[in-house]
N, C-alpha and C positions, 0 to 999 in steps of 0.2 A: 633811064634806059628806055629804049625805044619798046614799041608794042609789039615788036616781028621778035626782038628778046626772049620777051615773055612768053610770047607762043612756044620758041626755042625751047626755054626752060619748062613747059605746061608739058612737052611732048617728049621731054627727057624723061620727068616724073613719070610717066605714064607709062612709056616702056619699062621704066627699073624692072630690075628683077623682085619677084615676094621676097620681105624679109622675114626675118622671124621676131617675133613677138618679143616684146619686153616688156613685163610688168613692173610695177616700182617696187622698189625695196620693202622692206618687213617695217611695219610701224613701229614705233618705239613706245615704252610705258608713256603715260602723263608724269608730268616733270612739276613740283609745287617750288613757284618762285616765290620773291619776298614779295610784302606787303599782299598776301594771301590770292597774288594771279596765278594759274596754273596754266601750263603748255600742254596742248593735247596736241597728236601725232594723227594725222587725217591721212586718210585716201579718198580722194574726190574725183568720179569720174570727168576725164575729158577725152573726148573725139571717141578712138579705140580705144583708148588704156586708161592710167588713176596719173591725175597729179599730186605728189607729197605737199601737205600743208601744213603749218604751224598754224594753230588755233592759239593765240593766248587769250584766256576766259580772264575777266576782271572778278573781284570778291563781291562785290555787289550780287543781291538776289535780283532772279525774275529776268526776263528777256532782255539781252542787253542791246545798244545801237552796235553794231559792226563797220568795221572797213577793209576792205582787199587790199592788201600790199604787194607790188610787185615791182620788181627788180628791174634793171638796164637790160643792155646788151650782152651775152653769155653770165650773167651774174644770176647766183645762186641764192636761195631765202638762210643761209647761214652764213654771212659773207656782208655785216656791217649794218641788216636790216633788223637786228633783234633789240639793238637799245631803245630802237626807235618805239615797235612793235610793245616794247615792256613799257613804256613811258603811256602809250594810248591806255592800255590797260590799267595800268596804276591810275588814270584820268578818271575809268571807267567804262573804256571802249571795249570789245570784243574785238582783237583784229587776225586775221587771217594773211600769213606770208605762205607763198606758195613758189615752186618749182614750174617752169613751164616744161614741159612733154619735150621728152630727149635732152634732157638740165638735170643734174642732178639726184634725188635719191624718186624721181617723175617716170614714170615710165614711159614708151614710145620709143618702134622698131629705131627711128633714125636719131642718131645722138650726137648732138652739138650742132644740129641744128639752125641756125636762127633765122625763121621765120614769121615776119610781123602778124601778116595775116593766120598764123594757125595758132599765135601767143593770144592774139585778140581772141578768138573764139573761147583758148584756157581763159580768161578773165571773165566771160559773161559763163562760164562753165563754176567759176569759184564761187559767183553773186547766186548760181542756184543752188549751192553748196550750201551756202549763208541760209537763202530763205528755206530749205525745207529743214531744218534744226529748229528744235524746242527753245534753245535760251538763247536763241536771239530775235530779234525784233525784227521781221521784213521792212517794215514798214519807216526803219531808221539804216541804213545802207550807205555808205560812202566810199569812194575809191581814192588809194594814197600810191603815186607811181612815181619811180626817180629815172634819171637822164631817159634811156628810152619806153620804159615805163609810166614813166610822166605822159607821152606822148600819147601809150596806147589808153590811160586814164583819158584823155582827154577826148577818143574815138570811143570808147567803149560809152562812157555816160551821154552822147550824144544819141550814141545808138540804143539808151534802156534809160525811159522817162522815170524807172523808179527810184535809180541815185540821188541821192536829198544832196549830196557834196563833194565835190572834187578839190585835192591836193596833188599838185605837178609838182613836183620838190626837184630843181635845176632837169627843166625839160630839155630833151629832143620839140619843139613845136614845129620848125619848118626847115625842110628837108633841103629844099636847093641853096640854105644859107648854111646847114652845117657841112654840106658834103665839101663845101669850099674849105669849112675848119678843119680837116682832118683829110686833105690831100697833100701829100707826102712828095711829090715828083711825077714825072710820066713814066718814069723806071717803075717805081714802086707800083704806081696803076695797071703796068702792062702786067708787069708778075700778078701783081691780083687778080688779074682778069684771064693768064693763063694754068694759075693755081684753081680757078673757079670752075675752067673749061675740065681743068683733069680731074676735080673732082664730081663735074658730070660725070663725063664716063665711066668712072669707076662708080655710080649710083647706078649705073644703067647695067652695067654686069650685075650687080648687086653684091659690089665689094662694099667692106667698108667705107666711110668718109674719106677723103683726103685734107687732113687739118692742118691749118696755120694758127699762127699764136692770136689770144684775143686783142693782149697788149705785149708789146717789145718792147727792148731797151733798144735805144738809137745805134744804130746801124745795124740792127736785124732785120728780122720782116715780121708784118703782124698786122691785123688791120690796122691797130693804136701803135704808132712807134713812136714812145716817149716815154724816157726814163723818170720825171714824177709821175704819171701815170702808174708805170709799173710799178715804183716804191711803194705808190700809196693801195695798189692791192695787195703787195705782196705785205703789207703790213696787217692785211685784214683776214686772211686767207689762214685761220686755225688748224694746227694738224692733221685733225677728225671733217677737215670739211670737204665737204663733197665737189668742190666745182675745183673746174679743171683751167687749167689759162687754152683753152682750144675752144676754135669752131670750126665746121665743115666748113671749107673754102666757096661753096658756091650759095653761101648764107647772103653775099657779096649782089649774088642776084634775084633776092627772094622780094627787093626793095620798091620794086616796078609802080610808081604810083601812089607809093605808100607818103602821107603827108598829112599828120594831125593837124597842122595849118588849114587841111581844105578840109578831109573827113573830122576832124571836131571842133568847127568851125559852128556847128547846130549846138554846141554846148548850153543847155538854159541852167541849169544845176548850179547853183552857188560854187564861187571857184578860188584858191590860194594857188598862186605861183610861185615859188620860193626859189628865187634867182641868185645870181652873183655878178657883179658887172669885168670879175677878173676871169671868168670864167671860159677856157680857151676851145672849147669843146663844144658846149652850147651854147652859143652866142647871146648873150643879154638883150640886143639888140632886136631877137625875134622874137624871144618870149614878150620883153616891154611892146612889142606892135601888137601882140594877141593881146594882148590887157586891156590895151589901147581901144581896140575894136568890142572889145565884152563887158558891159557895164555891168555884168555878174561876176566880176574879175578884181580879184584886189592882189596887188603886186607887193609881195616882203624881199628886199635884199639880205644877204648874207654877205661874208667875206670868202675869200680865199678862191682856190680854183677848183674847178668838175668834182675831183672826186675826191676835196676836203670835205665834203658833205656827210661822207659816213665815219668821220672822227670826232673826236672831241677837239676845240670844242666849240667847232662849229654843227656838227649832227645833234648837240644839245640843243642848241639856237634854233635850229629849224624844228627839232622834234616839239617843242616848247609851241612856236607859232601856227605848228597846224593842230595841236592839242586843243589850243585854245578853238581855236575855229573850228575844229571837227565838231565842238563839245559845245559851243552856240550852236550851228547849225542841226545836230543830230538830236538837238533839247527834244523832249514828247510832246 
């Protein structure tokens, strides 16, 4: 989108109306898994408000290595990210899955959200979360992110020389290759772009959002209209879980610029990409050219497609290959 957009959109935000304040949910006990990990239930400030985190602590005594976990596009830290999270721990890792601000049990006035640039800030907000704790180790830190998560991994450790490791598990990497994956029609474009417009203005009264689905089943509307898409969340998506299939419709233009291609492109931190070449969402084709160019970079395939990754048993296969490699690179 053009840079006249984005002023557009800068001078929307700015007029809104004040909203009112939203803190996150009530933390929940510590939770003892097997093989003696336990889940702690965090508030961690980010911007104005707490984002909710899952701490899973390993049994091991004494400072552990950590990693920040963070999710896709409207995806929630209860929503396909926990086998993974128990598996680092079980390893030995301390890892940290968190909500980004207006997600889930996160708090933040505006909800459903999704914006890259205020997600980035929650991620360098979790890594101070990490370092000022007793039983973990600053000085061993690693970020693990999947589809657009992956991406904001791969901006954020550019931007914070203290990351020892990065895991992109089927990234977002570049931006003017996937938007072409996930163009629907110039029908579908126009509604999005007039759904995006009406939920400016209703930001500007300080009405609610105006939301559209995060993923459809084909022949609805949604940003994702595809019915394995949508199976395979709604397969993941537990009773008790927080995340909702919505985002604010003008999430649509929060994207101005935004390109872990170009911003984490300064990557020096050791790096695992864990791709798929079936993969119809992220294109295999742009993560293999980031690999290509990063001789800190070592590329794993998987099978299957986008969002076979949070199942068995392919989320085994990947949890398994970055285990391995967090757990070299995070050694003391």
């Amino acid at each position: 989108m053009s840079r006249c957009l984005s002023l557009l959109v800068l001078a929307a935000a700015l007029g809104c109306a004040e909203r009112s304040a939203v803190d996150a949910a009530p933390a929940e006990a510590p939770l003892a898994l097997g093989a003696g990990v336990e889940r702690l239930d965090l508030r961690i400030p980010c911007g104005d408000t707490r984002c909710a985190a899952w701490l899973y602590r390993p049994a091991a005594p004494g400072p552990a290595p950590a990693v920040v976990m963070g999710h896709g596009f409207s995806g929630t830290r209860d929503i396909g990210l926990a086998p993974t999270a128990e598996h680092f721990a079980a390893a030995g890792l301390a890892a940290l899955v968190f909500d980004y601000r207006g997600f889930g049990a996160s708090g933040g006035a505006e909800r459903q959200l999704v914006d890259p640039w205020r997600q980035l800030e929650d991620w360098h907000a979790m890594l101070a979360g990490l370092r000022a704790r007793g039983d973990v180790d600053p000085a061993r830190l690693a970020l693990w992110g999947s589809s657009l998560g992956g991406g904001h991994a791969l901006i954020v450790a550019a931007q914070d020389a203290g990351v020892r490791a990065v895991v992109a598990q089927v990234p977002l990497v570049d931006s003017r290759v996937e938007g072409e994956a996930t163009f629907y029609g110039v029908r579908w474009a126009a509604r999005l772009l007039l759904s995006a417009w009406r939920d400016l203005g209703r930001s500007w009264r300080g009405a609610s959002p105006y939301e559209i689905p995060a993923i459809a089943r084909r022949g609805d509307f949604g940003m994702i209209v595809d019915d394995a898409a949508y199976a395979a969340f709604e397969r993941l998506v537990a009773p008790d879980s927080r995340y909702r299939n919505a985002v604010a419709a003008r999430s649509v233009l929060t994207f101005d610029e935004y390109n872990p291609a170009l911003q984490g492109e300064a990557v020096a931190a050791p790096l695992l990409l864990i791709a798929s070449r079936e993969d119809r969402f992220a294109p295999f084709a742009a993560v293999e050219a980031f690999a290509a160019t990063h001789p800190n970079a070592r590329l794993e395939t998987v099978s299957g497609d986008h969002f076979d990754v949070y199942s068995p048993p392919v989320q085994g296969r990947a949890a398994e290959l970055a285990a391995e490699f967090l757990g070299e690179q995070l050694a003391p």
